[in-house]
N, C-alpha and C positions, 0 to 999 in steps of 0.2 A: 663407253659413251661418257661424253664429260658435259656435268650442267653447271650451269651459269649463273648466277645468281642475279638479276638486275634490277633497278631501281626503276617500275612502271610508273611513277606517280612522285609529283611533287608534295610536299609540306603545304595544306590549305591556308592552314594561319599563320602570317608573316611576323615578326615584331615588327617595330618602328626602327630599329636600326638596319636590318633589312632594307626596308622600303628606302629609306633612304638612301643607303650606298649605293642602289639598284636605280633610284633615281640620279645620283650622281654618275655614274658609271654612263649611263644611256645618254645625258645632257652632256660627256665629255666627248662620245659617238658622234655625236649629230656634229657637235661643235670641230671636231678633227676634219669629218667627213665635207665639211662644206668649206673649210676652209682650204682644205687640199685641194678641192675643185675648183674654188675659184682664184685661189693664188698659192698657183704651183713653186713646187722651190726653186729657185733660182741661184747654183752657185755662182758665187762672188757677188753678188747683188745682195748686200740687206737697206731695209729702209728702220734708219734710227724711231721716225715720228709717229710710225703706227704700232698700235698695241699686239702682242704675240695673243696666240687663241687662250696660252694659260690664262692671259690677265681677263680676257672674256669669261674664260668657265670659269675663272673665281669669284669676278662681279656678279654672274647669275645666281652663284652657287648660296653667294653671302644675303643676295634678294629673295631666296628662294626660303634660306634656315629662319630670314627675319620674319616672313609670313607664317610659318609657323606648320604644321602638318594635322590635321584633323586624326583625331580616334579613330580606331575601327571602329563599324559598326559591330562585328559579333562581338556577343556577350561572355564568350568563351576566353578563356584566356590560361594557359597551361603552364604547369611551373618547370619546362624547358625555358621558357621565354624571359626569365627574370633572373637578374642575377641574386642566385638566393642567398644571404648573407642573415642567417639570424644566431641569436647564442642560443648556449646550453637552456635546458627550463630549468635546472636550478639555480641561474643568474638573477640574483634579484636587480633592477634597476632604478634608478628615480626617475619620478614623474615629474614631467616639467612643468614646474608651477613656480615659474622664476617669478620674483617684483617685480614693481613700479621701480623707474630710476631715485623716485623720492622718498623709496623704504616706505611706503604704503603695504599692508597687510593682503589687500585686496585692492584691484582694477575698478573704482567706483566711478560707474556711467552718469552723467547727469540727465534727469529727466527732466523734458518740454514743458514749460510754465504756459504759452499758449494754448488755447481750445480751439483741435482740428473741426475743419466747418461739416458740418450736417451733410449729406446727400440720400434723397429717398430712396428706395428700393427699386422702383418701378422708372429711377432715373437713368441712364448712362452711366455708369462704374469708368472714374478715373484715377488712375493711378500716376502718384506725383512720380513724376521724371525730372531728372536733371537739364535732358535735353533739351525741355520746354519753358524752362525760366524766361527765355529774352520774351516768347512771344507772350506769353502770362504778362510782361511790364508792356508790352506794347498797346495791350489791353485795357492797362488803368490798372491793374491787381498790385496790390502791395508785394512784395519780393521778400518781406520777412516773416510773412507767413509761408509761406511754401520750404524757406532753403532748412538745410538740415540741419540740426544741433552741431553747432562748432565744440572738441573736443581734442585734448593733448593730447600728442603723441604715446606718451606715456600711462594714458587713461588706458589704451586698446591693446595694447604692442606687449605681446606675454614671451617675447624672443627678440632677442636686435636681429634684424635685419642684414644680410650679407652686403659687403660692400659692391662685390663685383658678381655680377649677372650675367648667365650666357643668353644668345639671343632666343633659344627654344625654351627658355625658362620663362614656366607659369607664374605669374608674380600672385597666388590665389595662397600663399600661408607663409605665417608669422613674417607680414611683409605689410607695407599700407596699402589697403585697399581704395579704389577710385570706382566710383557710382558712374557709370557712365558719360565718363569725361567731365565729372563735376570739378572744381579747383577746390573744393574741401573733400577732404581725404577721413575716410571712414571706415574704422576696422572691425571684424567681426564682433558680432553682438551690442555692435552701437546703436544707442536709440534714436531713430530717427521722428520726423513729426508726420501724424497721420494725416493724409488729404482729408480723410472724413471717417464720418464714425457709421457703423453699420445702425438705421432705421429699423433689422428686425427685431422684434417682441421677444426672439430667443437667444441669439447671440449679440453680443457688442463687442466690438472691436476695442481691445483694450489697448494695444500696442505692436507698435511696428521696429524691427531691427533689420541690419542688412546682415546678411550672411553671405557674402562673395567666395566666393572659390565651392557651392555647394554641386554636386555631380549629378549634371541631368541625365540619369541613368532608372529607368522605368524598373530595373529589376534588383537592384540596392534598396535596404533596410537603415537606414542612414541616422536614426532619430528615436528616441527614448527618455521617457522620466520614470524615477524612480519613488517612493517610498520618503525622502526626506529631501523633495524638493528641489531635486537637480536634475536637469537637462542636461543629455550630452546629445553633440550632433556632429557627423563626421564631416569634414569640409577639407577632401583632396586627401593629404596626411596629415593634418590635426585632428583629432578629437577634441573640440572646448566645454568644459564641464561649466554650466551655469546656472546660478544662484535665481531661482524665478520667484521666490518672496524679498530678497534684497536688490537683484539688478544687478549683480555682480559677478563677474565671470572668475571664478574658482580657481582656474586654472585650464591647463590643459596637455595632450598626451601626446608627441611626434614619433611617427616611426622613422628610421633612418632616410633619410635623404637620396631621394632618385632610385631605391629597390622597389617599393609597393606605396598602393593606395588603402585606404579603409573606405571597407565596403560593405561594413553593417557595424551596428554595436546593439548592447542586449544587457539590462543592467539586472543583477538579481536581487528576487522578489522582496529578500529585507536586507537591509545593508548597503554599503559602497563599494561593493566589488562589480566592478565593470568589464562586461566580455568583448572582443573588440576580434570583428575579422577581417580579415587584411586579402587584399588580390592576390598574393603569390604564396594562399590555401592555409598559412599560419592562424592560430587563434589564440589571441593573447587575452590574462584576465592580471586586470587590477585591482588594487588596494587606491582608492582615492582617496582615502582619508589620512592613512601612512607614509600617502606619497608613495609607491611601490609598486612593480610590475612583479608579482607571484607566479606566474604562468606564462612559458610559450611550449605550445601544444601542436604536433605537426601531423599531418595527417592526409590533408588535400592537395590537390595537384595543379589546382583552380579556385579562381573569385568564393570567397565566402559571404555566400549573397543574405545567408538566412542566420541567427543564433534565436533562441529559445532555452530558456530555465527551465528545470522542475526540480527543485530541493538544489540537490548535488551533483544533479545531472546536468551539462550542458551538453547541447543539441548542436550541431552548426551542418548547414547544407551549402553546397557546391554548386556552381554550372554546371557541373558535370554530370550531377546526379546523382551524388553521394551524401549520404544524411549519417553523418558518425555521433557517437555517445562517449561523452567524457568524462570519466567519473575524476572528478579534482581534487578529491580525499590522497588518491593514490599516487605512486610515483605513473606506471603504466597506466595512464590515464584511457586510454582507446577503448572499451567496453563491448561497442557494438558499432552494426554496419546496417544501412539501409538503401536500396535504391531502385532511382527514378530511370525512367530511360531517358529525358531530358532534364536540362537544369534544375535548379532548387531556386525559387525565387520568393518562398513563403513558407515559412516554420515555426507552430504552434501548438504549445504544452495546452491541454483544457485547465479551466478552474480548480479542477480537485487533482490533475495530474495523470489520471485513468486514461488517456488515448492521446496520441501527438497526430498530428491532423497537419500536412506539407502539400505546399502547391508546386507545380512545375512547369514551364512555359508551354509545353504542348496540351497545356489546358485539362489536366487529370491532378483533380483534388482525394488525397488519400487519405485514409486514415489509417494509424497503428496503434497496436497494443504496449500498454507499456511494459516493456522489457527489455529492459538494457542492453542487454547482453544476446541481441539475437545478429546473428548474420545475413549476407546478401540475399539469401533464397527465404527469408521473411516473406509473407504477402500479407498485406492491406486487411482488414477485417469490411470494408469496405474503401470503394473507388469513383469516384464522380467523376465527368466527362461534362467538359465545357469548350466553347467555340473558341477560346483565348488562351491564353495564361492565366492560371491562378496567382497573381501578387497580393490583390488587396482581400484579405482573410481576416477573418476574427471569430471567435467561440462565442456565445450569450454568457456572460455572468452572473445571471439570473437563471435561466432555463437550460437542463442537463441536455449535454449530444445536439444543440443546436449552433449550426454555422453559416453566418456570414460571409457570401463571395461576390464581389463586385466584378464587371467585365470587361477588356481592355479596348480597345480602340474600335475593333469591326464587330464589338457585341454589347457594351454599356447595357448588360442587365444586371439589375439586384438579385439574388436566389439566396435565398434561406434555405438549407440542409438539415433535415433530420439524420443524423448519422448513426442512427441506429440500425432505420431501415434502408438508408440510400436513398430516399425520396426527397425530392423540393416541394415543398411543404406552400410554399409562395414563392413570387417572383414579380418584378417590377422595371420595365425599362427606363434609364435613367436620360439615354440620350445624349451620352458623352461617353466619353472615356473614365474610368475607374482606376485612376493612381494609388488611394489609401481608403483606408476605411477603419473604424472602429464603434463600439459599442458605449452608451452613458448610462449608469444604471439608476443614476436618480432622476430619470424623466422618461425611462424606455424607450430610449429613441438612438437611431443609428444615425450617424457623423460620417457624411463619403466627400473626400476631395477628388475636385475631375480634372480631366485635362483639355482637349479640347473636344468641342471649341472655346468654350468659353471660360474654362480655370477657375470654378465658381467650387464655392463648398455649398451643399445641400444637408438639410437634416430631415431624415424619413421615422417617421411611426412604425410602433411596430405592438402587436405585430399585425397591423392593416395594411403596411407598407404602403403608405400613400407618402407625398412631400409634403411637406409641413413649411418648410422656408428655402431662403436662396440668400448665400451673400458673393459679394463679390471682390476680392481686396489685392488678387494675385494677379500677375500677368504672363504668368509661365504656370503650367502645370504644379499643382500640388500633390505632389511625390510623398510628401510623409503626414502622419496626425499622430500628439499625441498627445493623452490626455492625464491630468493634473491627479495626484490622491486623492486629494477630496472630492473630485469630480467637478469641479466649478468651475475651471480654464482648459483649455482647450490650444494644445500647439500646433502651427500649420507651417510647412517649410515648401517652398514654391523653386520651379529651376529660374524664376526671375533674378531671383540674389535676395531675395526679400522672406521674412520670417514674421509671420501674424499669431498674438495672443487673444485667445477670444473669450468673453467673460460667458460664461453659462446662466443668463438669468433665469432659465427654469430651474435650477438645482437649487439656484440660492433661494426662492420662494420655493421650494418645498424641502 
């Protein structure tokens, strides 16, 4: 008896070159097929003046590459699909933190000498657009209040520019950026002028930047400060490290060109070494102050959505489901294994380091022990079940085994976690969507950015879990928060293109 071996089933997830040649292939089908039928060949008969169907299916072909092809929606994404090109991890590399063309030491941004105008709370939240300049003049408004800080090329630009562009190329890094068809041209972390300044008693809106090219992706970790005042935020494949007491963008970190995106970073708890995960499952850690890339660490086979510190330990989690432990003292960095039966979209060390606490999109918040060195058949010391995905997570720094989970779209509740016992201890409906969240410990009070409807950041009491305020400055979902050492500013990264500094005026009075 002879068997057969055969293939029941197609590959679910396509890449983009795929899709494409599959769309080519099918649009030169239709185009043969209708042309055969309606003008048949005819030897000895050609006509010089009409176009052959080549010149058709390349005109469509070339209409079709300039519009451009949308992302999958799944979140998955597998390292068959990329072409994988990284070096050894004992390659040190530099970090790119090229100059200004005029031997400047630093990218110095100039700040707004005008005062953005007042808007109450309980008024309509608007958000200055580009788009809306003419009618704003047709109004009687002055035009020099609204447009945006004019700024040199060379103030923003941390890489020249390519000269030649293909037509699927994303113009979102080390390239100038355009605000929605504005004729001033504006690149990442430039300061723009606020419409208005937030009327609540707790927050003030200190400042506004654009950040174009930022990935509206609900399950990326995209944004972090550290310890001595620098922000890094992933945008496509830069990473820009910035200066949030000078205004000045430090620098910044590119992975190679057209392999991966970055799709989390995670800065640890003292120092300038930066962990940085990339879609096609690598985990790189830098030296930013040496300029130096010390680490590529392989391990996943998929988006690294999640990283997390504890000392020595770096943490990084997967779509996939995998949560590895990387001890970075050593050469065999791999430690241990953890896992989810779906994605990792939330990964967090506690205070003192005692238990890692991971969300996963099928809405099961876990908890583990710390132990490095444990493998797949590990189990949770405790496991929460929620109607969502667990993304927007955070521990109390204040209060031992208490946790923070906000809800995503079809559940917008707050729940506080005793993770001792398993029990929700409180909970709170917020009535939006739950993109980010975190904790302020000098006013006890929790920091949630929502999405929609309304894109608004809320700050709740705790632990009464009531709302206390509402602002409103974003007009896309607010994807990240993250907040200052000293506790007094507060960062907000929005998928509008837009980045909000908010001043903590409760921390500074007390």
């Amino acid at each position: 008896m002879e068997w057969k071996l055969e293939r029941i089933s197609r590959f679910k997830i396509k890449t983009d070159d795929t899709i494409v040649w599959e769309t080519i292939m099918k649009t030169f089908a239709k185009d043969f097929i209708r042309t055969k039928r309606h003008y048949p060949l005819k030897i000895g008969k050609t006509t010089g003046g009409t176009k052959t169907s080549y010149t058709r299916f390349k005109s469509r072909i070339v209409k079709k590459l300039r519009r451009g092809y949308p992302i999958a929606s799944s979140p998955v994404t597998t390292g068959w699909q990329h072409s994988y090109t990284v070096d050894d991890d004992t390659v040190c590399q530099r970090l790119s933190l090229d100059l200004s063309p005029e031997g400047s030491s630093k990218s110095q941004l100039t700040l707004v000498d005008s005062e953005p105008t007042i808007i109450r709370q309980e008024s309509t939240p608007q958000i200055e657009d580009n788009n809306v300049r003419e009618s704003d003049n047709s109004l009687g408004k002055d035009p020099s209040k609204t447009t945006s800080t004019p700024l040199k090329k060379q103030d923003y630009l941390l890489n020249s520019c390519p000269e030649k562009k293909t037509d699927l190329e994303k113009t979102t890094r080390m390239c100038v950026n355009f605000i929605k068809g504005s004729s001033n041209s504006l690149g990442p972390f430039s300061i723009k002028t606020s419409p208005y300044r937030s009327s609540c008693a707790l927050l003030e809106l200190d400042l506004q930047l654009n950040i174009s090219g930022l990935r509206n992706d609900y399950y990326l970790n995209l944004l972090d400060w550290n310890s001595a005042n620098l922000i890094a935020l992933a945008l496509d494949s830069t990473t820009y490290i910035w200066n949030a007491e000078t205004h000045m963008l430090e620098g910044s970190i590119h992975l190679k060109p057209g392999t991966s995106y970055i799709s989390s970073v995670s800065w640890v708890e003292d120092g300038n070494f930066l962990a940085i995960g990339t879609s096609d499952g690598a985990v790189q850690i830098w030296d930013v102050e040496r300029k130096k890339r010390l680490r590529n660490m392989t391990g996943h086979l998929s988006v690294v959505g999640a990283l997390s510190w504890n000392n020595h330990i770096l943490s990084s989690g997967s779509l996939l489901g995998l949560i590895c432990h990387h001890d970075v003292r050593i050469a065999h960095h791999h430690v241990g294994t953890l896992r989810h039966r779906k994605g990792i979209c939330s990964l967090k060390w506690s205070p003192g380091g005692a238990h890692l606490a991971s969300g996963s999109t099928d809405g099961i918040l876990s908890i583990w022990p710390n132990d490095p060195g444990v493998t797949v058949t590990q189990q949770p010391v405790q496991s929460m079940s929620h109607p969502t995905a667990v993304k927007a997570m955070a521990w109390c720094p204040w209060k031992t085994g208490v946790v923070a989970v906000g809800g995503g779209m079809k559940d917008g509740v707050l729940r506080i976690w005793e993770t001792h016992t398993g029990n929700c201890i409180k909970s709170s409906p917020t009535d939006s969507q739950v993109c980010s969240l975190l904790w302020v410990p000098q006013t006890k009070e929790i920091v949630i950015g929502h999405g929609l409807p309304q894109n608004q950041i809320s700050i709740w009491d705790f632990p009464s879990i009531t709302k206390k305020a509402e602002m409103h400055a974003h007009n896309g979902r607010v994807l990240n928060l993250a907040l200052s050492p000293c506790g007094s500013k507060i960062f907000s990264s929005g998928s509008d293109g837009m980045a909000c500094i908010w001043r903590n005026r409760g921390s500074q009075e007390k």
